[in-house]
C-alpha positions in Angstrom: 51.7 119.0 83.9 47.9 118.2 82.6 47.2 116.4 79.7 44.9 116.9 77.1 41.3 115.6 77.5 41.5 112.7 75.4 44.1 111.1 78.0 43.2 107.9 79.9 41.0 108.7 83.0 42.9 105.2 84.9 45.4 106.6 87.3 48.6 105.2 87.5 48.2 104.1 83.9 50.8 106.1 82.4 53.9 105.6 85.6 57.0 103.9 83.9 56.2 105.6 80.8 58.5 108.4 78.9 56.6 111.7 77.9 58.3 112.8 74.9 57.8 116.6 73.6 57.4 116.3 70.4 56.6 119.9 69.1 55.8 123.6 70.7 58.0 124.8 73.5 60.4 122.7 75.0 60.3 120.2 71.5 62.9 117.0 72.0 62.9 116.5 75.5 62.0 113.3 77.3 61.1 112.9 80.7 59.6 110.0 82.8 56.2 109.7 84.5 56.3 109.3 88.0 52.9 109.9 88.8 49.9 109.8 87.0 45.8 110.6 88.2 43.2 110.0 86.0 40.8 112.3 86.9 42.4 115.5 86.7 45.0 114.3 84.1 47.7 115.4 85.7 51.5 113.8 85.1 54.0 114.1 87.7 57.6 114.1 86.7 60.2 111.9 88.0 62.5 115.5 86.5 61.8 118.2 85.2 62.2 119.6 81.6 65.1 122.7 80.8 62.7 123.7 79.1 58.7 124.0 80.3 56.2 122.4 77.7 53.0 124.2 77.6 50.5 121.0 77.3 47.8 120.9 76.0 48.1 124.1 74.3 51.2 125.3 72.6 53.4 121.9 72.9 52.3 118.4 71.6 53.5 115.1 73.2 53.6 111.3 72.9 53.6 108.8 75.5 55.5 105.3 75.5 57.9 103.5 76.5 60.9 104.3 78.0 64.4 103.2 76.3 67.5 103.6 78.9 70.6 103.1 77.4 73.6 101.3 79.4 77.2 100.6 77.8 78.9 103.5 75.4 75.5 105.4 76.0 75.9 105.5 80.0 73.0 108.0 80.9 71.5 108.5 78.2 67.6 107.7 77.4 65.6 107.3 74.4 62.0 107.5 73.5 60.6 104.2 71.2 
């Protein structure tokens, strides 16, 4: 996936870091950023999305941090 042009040219700046969907196709996921290189903005996915965001373009997202869950939420993950 390729972010939009106002995303950090640093590579590897974004790895560790949830990519959250936050509107447009495929709205509510979360996935995390495997990969990330700065000059051609391009994320790779540790997973993919059920849904495909179309970024930059149709879907918006928000980078942060990435919340796992352990205990009654086994599995699940949560953007912050």
């Amino acid at each position: 996936m390729v972010l939009n042009s106002s995303a950090s040219s640093s590579d590897d700046i974004y790895n560790g870091s949830a990519l959250y969907i936050a509107s447009g196709t495929g709205s509510g996921q979360v996935a995390t950023i495997q990969s990330y290189v700065g000059s051609s903005r391009t994320i790779t996915l540790s997973s993919g999305y059920s849904v495909t965001p179309v970024a930059p373009g149709d879907s918006t997202y928000d980078i942060g941090p990435l919340v796992t869950i352990a205990g009654d939420g086994t599995g699940a993950s949560a953007y912050a």
